[in-house]
C-alpha positions, 0 to 999 in steps of 0.5 A: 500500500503507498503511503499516505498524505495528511489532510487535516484529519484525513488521508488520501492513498497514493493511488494512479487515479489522479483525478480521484486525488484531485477532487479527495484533496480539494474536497478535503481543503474546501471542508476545513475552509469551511469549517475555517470560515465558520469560526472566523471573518473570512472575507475580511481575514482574506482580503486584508491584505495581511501578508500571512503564510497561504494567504494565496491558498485562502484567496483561492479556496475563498474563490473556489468557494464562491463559485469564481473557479475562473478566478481560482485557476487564474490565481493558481496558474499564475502561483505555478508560473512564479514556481509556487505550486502550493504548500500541499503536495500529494503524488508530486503535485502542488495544491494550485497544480491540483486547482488547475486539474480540477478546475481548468 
């Protein structure tokens, strides 16, 4: 069995099913967005601009989760250009390389 990468309280089994990884994994991070979300400001945390570790990472998920997927791969692409392919990565693939998979 291949191991496995942590997600909050989850894992996701490296698998050759890519898309499969893809959707566990945004499904997974747009859950602890979520949960994130209920407990704060979300709008007001994000869009502060308060230079805090992932804040690309919440712009995107604060996109993805108000329906703007363009605006989310266009975030992401751009992170991939600068060599920033997000700060989770399952099966060699970074969290904004994952947002384009599923959302491009």
């Amino acid at each position: 069995m291949s191991p496995g990468v942590s997600i909050s309280n989850g894992k996701i089994p490296l698998t050759e099913d890519i898309d499969g990884i893809s959707n566990d994994f945004i499904d997974k991070a747009t859950n602890d967005f979520a949960v994130f979300c209920e407990n704060n400001d979300i709008i007001d945390y994000i869009f502060s601009g308060k230079q805090v570790p992932g804040l690309k990472t919440l712009k995107c998920l604060a996109y993805i989760d108000s329906g703007q997927e363009s605006k989310a791969v266009e975030l992401a692409t751009k992170q991939i250009e600068k060599g920033d392919t997000g700060q989770f990565v399952s099966a060699n693939k970074g969290f904004f390389e994952r947002v384009v998979i599923k959302y491009a």
